[in-house]
C-alpha positions in Angstrom: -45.1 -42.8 9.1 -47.0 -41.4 5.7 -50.1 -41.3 7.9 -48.8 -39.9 11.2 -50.3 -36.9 10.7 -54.0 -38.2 10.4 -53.3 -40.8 12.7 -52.1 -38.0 15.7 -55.3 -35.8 14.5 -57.9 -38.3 15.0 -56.8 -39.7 18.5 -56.7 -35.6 19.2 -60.3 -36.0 18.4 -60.6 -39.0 20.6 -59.0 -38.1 23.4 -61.1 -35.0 23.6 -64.4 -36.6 23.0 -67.1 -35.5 24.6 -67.8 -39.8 25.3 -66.3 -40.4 28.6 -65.6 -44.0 27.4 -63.7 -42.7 24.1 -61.9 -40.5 25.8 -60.5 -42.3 28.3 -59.5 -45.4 25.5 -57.5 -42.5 23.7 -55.2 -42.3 26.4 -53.4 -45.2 26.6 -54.2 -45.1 22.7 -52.1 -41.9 22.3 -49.1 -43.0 24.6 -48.8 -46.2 22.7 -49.0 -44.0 19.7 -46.2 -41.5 20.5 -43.7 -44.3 21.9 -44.0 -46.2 18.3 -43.7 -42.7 16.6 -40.6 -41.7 18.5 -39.2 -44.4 18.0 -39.1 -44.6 14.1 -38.5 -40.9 14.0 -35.5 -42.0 16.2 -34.1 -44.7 13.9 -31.9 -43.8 10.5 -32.7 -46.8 8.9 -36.7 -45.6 9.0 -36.9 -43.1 6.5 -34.5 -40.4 4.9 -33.3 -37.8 7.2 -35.8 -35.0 5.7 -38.6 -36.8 5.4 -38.3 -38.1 9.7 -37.4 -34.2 10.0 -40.8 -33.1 7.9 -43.3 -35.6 10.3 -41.8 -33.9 13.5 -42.2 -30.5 12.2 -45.9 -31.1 10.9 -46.6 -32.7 14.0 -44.6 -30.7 16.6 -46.7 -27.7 14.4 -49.5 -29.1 15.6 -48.7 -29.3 19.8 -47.4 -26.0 19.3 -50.3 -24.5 17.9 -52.8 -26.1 20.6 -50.6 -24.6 23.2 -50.7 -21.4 21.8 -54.4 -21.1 21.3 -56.3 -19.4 24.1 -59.4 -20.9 22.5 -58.0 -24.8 23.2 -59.8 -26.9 25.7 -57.9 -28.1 28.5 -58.1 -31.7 27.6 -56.1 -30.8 24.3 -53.8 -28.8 26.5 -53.4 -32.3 28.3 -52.5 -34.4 25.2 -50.5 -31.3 23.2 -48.0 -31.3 26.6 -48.0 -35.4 26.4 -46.9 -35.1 22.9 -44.5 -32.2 23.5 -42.4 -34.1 25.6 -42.0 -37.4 23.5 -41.5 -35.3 20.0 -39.1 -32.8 21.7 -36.9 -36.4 22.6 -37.0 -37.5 19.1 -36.0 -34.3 17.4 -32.7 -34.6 19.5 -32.4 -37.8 18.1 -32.8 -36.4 14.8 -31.0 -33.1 15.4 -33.6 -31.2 14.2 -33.9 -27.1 15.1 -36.7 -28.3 17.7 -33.8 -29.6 19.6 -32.6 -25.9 20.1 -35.5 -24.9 21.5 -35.9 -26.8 25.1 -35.6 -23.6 27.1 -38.1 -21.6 25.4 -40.6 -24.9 26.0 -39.3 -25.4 29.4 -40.3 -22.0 29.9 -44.0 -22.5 28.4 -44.4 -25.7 30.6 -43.5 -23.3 33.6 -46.0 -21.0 32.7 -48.5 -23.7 31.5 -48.1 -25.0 35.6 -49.0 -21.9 36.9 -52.0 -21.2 35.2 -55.0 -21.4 38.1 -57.8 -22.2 35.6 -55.6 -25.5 34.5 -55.3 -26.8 38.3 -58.2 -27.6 39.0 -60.6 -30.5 38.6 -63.5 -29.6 42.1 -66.0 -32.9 42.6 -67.4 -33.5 39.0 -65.8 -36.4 38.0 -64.7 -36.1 34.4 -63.0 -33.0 35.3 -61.1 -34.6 38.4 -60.1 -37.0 36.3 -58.9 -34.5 33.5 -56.8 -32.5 36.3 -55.0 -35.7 38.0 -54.3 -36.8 34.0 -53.0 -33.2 33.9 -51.0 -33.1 36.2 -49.5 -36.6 36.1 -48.3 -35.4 32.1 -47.0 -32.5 33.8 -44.3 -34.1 35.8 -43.9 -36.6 32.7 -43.0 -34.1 30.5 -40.9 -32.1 32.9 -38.9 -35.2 33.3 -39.1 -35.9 29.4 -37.2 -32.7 28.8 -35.2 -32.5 31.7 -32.8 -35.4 30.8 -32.6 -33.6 27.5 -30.9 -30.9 29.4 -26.9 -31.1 29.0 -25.4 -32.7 31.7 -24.8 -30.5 34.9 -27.6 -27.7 33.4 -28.9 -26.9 36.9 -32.7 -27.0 37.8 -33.9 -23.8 39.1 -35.8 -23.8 42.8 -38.6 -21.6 40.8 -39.2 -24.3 39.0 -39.0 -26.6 41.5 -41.6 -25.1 44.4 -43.6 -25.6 41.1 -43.2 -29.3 41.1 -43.5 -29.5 44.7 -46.9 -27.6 44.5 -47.9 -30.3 41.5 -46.9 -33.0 43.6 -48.3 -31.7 46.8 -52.1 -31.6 44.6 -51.7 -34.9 43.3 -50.9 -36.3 46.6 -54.1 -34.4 48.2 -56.3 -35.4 45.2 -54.5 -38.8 45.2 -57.6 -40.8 47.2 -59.9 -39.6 44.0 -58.0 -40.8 41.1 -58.9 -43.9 39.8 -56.1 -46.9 39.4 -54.8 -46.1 36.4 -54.1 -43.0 37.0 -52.6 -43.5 40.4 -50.2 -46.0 38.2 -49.5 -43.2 36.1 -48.6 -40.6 38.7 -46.0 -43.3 40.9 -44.3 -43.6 37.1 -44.3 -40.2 36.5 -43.3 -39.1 40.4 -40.3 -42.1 39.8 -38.8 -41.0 37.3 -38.8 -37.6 37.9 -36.9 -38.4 41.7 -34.6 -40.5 39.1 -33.8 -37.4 36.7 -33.1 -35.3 39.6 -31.1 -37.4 41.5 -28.7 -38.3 38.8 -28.3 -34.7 38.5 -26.5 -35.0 41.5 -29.3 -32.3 43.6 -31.5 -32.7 46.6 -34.5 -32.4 44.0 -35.9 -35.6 44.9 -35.6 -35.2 48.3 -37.6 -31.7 48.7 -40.6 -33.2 46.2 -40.5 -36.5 48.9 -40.1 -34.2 51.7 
């Protein structure tokens, strides 16, 4: 945990290689990465309280300030919103300040969906691959901090017809992707439907519909 910090910047680096090859290692790379993370930040037996609290925050700095630049690329975008969603779970766990926050990165999500220039993907191949990745850690991250939501918190159709439209490009785009990513996107499409159904809405239904 000393070395999270290093560890998180250099498969940053990796997963926004300019090497197709190293790239595309660094996802499942990072993923692995985050879950082992979460999971010691998680657990009280780890490490003192303040020091779990003081990797999140240096960390969490870090997504934060790749979502915030205007300069970032969008494959860091891609790995700072993976991140965002896993951290944001342990800090609850921790009940650390980031915890308090969900709306306001709810909110950034929802704008981060909208934005046209990080939809697309056209015929080259590394950028198709970029924008099903994309979009795929879009609905995993929704999900991610929707169950963080308190029980009954209500998901609001604005930000639903954005799912819908995220779920209506991955399904059009879906013949593209290559198999891991399609294995990605039934995951992240499954537990989404999951989350909203044991809200008790018709979420699940309008995305299927």
């Amino acid at each position: 945990m000393d070395s999270a910090s290093e560890y998180f910047a250099a498969l940053l680096l990796c997963r926004t290689s300019n090497n197709k090859a190293i790239r595309q290692l660094a996802v499942p790379a990072l993923d692995e990465f985050l879950r082992a993370l979460t999971e010691v930040l998680a657990d009280d037996s780890s490490a003192p309280a303040a020091e779990r609290e003081a990797v999140l925050s240096r960390l969490s700095g870090e997504v934060m300030r790749v979502l915030e630049s205007p300069a970032a690329k969008p494959r860091e975008i891609t790995a700072a919103l993976r991140c965002m969603g896993k951290l944001v779970r342990a800090a609850v766990a921790i009940g650390s300040q980031a915890a308090a926050d969900l709306d306001a990165l709810m909110e950034k999500l929802a704008k981060l969906m909208m934005a046209e220039s990080f939809a697309g993907g056209g015929n080259d191949f590394d950028k198709r691959f970029e924008a099903m990745e994309r979009q795929a850690v879009m609905l995993s991250t929704y999900t991610d901090l929707l169950s963080l939501q308190p029980p009954g918190t209500p998901v609001q159709e604005s930000m639903l017809d954005l799912l819908v439209d995220v779920v209506r490009w991955l399904w059009q785009h879906y013949y593209t992707a290559g198999d891991a990513i399609k294995l990605k996107f039934h995951a992240s499409l499954g537990e989404l439907c999951d989350e909203l159904y044991h809200r008790g809405g018709s979420g699940g239904g309008t995305l299927l519909a």
